[in-house]
C-alpha positions in Angstrom: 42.8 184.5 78.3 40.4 186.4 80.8 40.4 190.1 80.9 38.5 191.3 84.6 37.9 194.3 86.8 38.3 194.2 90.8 38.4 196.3 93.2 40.8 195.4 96.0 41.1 197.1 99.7 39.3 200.4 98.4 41.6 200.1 94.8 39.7 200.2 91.3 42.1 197.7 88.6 41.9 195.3 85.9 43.7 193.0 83.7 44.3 189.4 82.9 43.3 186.4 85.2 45.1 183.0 84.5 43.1 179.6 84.8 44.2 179.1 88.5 42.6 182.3 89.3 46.3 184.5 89.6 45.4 188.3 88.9 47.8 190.8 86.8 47.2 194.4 86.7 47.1 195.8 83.4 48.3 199.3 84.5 50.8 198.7 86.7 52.7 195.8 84.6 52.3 198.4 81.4 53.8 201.7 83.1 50.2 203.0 82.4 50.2 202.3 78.8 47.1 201.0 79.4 45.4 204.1 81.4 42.0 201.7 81.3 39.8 199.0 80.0 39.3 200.9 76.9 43.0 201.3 76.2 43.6 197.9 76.7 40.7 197.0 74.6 42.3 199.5 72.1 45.5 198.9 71.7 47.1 195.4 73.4 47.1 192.8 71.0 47.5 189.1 71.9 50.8 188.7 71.9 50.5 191.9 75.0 47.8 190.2 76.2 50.1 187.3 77.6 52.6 189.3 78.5 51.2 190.7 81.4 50.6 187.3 82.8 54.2 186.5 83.3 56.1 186.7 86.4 54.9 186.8 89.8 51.2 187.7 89.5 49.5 190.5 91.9 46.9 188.6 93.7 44.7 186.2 93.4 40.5 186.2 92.7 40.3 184.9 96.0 41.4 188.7 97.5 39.5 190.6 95.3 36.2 191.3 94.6 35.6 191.5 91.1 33.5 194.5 89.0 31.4 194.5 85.7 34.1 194.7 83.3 33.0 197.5 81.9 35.1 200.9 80.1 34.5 203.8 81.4 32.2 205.8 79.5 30.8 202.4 77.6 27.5 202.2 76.1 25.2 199.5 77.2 22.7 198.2 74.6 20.4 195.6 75.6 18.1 193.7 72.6 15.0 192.7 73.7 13.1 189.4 72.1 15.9 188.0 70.1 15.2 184.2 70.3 12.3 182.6 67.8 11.1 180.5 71.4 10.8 184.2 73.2 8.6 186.0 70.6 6.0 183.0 71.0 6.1 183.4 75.0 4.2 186.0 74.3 1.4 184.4 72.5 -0.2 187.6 71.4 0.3 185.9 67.6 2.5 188.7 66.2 4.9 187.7 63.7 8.8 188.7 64.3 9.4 192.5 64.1 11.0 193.9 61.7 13.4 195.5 63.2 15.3 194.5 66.9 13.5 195.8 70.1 16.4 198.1 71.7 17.1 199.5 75.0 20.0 201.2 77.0 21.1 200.1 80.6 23.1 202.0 83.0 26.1 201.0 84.8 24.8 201.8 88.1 22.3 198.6 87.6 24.8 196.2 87.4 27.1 194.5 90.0 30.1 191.8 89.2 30.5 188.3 90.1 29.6 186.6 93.3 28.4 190.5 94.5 24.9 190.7 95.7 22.0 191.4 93.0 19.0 193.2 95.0 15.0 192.8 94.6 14.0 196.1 95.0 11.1 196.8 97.7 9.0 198.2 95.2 8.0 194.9 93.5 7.8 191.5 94.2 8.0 190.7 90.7 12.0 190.3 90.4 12.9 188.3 87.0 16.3 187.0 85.6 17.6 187.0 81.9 20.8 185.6 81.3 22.0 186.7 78.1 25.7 186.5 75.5 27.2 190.1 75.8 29.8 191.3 72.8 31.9 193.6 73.4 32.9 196.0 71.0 36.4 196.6 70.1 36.7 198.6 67.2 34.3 201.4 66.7 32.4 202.6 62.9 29.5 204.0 62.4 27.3 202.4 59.8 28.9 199.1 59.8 28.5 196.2 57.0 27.0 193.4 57.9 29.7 191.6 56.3 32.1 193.6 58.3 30.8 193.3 61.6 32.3 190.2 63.4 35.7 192.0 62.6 34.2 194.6 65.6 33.8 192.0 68.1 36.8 192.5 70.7 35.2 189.7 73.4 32.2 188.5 75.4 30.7 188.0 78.7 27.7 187.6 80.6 24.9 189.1 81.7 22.2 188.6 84.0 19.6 191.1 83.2 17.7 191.3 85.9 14.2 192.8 85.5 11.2 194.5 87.7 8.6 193.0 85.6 6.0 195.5 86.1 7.4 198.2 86.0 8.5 197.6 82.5 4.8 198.9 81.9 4.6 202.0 83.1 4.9 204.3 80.3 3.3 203.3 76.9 6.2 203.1 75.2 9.5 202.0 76.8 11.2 199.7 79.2 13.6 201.9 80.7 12.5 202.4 84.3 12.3 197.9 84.6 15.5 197.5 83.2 17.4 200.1 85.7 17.2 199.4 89.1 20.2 200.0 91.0 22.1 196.6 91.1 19.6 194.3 90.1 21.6 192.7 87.1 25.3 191.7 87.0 27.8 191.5 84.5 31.0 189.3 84.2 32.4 187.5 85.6 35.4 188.9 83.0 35.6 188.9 79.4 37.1 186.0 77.2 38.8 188.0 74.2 37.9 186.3 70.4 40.5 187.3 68.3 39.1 184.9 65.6 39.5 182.4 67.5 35.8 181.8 68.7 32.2 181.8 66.7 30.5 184.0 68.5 27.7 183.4 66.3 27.6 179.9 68.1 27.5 180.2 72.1 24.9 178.7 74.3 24.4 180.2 77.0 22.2 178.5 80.2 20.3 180.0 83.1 20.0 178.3 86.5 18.3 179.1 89.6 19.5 176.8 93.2 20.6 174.8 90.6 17.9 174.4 88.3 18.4 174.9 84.5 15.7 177.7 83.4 17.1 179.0 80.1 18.7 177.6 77.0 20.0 179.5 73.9 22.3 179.3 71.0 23.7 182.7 69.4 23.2 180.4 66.1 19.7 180.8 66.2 18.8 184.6 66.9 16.5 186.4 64.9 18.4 189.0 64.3 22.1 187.7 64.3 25.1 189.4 65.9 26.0 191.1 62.4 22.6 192.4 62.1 22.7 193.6 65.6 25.8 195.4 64.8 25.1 196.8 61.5 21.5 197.9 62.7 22.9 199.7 65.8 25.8 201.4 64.3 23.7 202.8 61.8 22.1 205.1 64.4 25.0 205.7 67.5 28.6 205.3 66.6 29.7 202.4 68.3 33.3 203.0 70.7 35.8 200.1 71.9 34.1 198.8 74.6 30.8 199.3 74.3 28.7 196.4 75.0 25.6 194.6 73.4 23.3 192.0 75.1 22.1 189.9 72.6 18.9 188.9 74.2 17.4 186.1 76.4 16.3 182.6 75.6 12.8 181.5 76.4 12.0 180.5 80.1 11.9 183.6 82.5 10.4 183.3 85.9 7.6 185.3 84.6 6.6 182.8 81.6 5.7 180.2 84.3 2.4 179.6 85.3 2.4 180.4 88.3 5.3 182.4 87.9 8.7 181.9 89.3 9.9 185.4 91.1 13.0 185.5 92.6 13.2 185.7 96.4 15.6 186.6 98.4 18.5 183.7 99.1 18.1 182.9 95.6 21.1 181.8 93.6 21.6 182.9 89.8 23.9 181.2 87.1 24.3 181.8 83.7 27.0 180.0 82.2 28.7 179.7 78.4 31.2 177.2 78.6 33.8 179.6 76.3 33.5 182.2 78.9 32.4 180.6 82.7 30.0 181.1 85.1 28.5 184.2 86.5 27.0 183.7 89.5 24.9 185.9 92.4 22.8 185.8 95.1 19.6 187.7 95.5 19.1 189.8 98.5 16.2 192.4 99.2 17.2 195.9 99.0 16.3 198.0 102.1 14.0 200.6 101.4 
């Protein structure tokens, strides 16, 4: 089961997507039961789930162009440094934190699947992070560890595009790198869990034209997906639909000596093989 947003001819939907790429809206085929991505999140259980891919579908991928699937309102909470490999690109010798690195993106910086990413003309230092995204379907505040998984509604992907230097600009945050208007993507939908998958267990790979960059397991984080959950609900109330991006494995373009920038023409895939491929091209923003 694939849950996606598109917009088609000018129109904002979402729903399910079968395995030969047929698209159901959600709304429509629920009489607006499900007003949104959140509501669907919400409320539709499995057994709802695959009822809205019966009958004759309502497109196909192939007319659409799909969005980051993404509720309205949704938080997005990045982690920074989550993979043992990562901490040591570094090689400033610090031991692992005690606590996750944290920092929120805006919607605004992301595009879907197959849409243009853009290298901003303010930097030539454009950088990729493909990262395992959870996606939050029942809310708490102050969450067990023990508890957490049972908050897990899905996943999906992330490339987390990055303006390397100007994640140094102020002393103490990465905000201003992390934001550029559509310089990361998300999608290409999201693959509900229901118990049914470990998210603690995903690899997740980067390529670039084809060439494998990145390689990471969720199994080995530093600070696993319960922690993550726990840790962040203690401080925001998490909501159905947020999403949290559980970090980056090592192998960046800007670990590489020389390093490896993206360029315009590029091509950027990160793939988990329980949720696909999310893929985009890089073209250079006009100023």
């Amino acid at each position: 089961m694939r849950i996606a947003s598109w917009n088609a001819e000018g129109r904002a939907a979402f729903g399910v997507v079968s395995s030969d790429g047929r698209i159901y809206d959600a709304a429509s085929r629920s009489g607006r039961r499900y007003s949104d991505l959140r509501s669907l999140i919400t409320t539709a259980s499995p057994v709802d789930l695959a009822a809205l891919a019966k009958g004759d579908a309502d497109g196909r991928l192939s007319e659409v162009t799909l969005m980051p699937p993404v509720a309205p309102g949704a938080k997005i909470i990045c982690v920074g440094v989550n993979y043992p490999e990562r901490n040591a690109e570094y090689k400033d010798g610090s031991a692992q934190p005690k606590y996750p690195s944290l920092f929120p993106r805006f919607l605004s910086s992301f595009v879907g699947h197959a849409s243009p990413i853009l290298r901003p003309p303010e930097s030539i230092q454009f950088d990729y992070e493909g990262e395992i995204v959870l996606v939050v379907g029942k809310g708490g505040r102050r969450i067990p560890e023990a508890r957490a998984l049972e908050h897990v509604w899905g996943v999906t992907l992330m490339n987390e595009g990055s303006v390397r230097d100007w994640l140094r600009h102020g002393k103490f945050n990465v905000t201003q790198g992390k934001n550029f208007d559509r310089s990361g993507s998300i999608g290409p939908w999201i693959v509900p869990v229901a118990g049914r998958v470990d998210v603690s267990g995903l690899t997740v790979v980067t390529r670039v034209n084809g060439e494998e960059r990145q390689r990471g397991d969720t199994s080995t984080l530093l600070y696993p997906i319960s922690t993550l959950i726990a840790y962040i609900s203690t401080f925001t109330t998490l909501e159905p639909g947020d999403l949290i991006a559980t970090g980056t494995p090592p192998g960046a373009g800007g670990r590489f000596d020389p390093p490896k920038w993206l360029k315009a023409g590029d091509v950027v895939e990160v793939e988990c093989s329980v949720i696909g491929t999310l893929s985009n091209t890089v073209l250079d923003e006009t100023a």
